[in-house]
C-alpha positions as CSV (number, residue, x, y, z in Angstrom):
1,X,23.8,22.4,48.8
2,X,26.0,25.1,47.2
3,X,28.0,24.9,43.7
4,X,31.2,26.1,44.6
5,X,34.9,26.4,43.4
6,X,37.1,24.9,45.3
7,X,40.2,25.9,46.1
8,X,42.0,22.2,44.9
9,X,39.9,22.5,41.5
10,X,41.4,25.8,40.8
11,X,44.8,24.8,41.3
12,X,44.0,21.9,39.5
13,X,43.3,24.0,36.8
14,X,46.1,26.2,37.1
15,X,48.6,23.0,36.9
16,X,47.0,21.7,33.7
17,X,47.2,25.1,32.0
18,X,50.4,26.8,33.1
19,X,52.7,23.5,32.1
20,X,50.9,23.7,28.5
21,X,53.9,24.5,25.7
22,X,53.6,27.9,23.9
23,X,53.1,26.4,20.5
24,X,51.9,22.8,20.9
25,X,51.3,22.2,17.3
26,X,53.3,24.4,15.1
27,X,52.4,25.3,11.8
28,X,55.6,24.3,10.1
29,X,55.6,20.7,11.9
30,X,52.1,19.9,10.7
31,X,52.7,21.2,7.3
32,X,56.4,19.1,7.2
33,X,54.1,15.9,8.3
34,X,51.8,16.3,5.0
35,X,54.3,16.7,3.2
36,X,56.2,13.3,4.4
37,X,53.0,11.9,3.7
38,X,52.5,13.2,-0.1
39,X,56.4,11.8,-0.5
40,X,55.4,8.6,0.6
41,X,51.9,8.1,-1.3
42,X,53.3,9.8,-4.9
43,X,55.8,7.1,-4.2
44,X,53.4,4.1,-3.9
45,X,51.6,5.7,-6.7
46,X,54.9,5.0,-8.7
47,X,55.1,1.7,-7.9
48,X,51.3,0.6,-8.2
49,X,51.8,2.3,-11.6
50,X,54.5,0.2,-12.9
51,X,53.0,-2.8,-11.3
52,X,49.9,-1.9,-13.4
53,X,51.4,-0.6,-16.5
54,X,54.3,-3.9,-16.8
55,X,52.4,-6.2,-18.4
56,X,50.7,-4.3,-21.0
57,X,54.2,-2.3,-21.6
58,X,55.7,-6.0,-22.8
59,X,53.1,-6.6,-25.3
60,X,52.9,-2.9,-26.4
61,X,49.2,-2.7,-25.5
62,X,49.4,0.3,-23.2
63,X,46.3,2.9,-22.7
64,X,46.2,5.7,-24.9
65,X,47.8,8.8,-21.9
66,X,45.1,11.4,-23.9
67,X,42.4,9.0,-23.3
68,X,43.7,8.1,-19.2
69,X,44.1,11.7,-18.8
70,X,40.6,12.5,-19.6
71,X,39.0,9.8,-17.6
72,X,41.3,10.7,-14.5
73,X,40.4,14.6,-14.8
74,X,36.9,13.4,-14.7
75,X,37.5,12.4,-10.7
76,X,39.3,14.6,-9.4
77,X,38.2,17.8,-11.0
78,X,38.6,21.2,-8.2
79,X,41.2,18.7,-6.4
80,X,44.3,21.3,-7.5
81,X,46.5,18.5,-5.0
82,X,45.3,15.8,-7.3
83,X,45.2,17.9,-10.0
84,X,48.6,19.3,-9.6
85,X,49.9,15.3,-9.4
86,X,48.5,14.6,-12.6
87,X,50.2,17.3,-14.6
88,X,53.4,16.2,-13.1
């Protein structure tokens, strides 16, 4: 009983390999995708924010921003993504 390559693996091989495109994940469409995706959550953010912050907005009891801020930095301190959102 002999291991051996066979002829019909290798150009098996060869099929799956050579039709492979030159880039098949490029840089610049992987980044673009995040991207879409931060878009799309920062704008859910925005809503769930004024969802939350309506009813406390008409009877004037909204949080303190100095006192949010300080709580938020708490969880997401060396996240310079989340980090970065907050300042905005």
């Amino acid at each position: 009983m002999g291991f051996g390559v066979k002829q019909a693996d290798v150009t098996a091989i060869k099929d799956k390999t050579n039709n492979l495109p030159a880039d098949p994940s490029s840089q610049t469409t992987v980044v673009s995708q995040i991207q879409a995706s931060h878009v799309t959550t920062d704008g859910l953010v925005s809503t769930v924010d004024g969802v939350v912050d309506a009813p406390g907005k008409m009877l004037s009891l909204s949080p303190s921003p100095s006192k949010m801020t300080e709580y938020l930095d708490l969880g997401i301190a060396g996240d310079p993504v989340a980090t970065t959102r907050m300042q905005t």
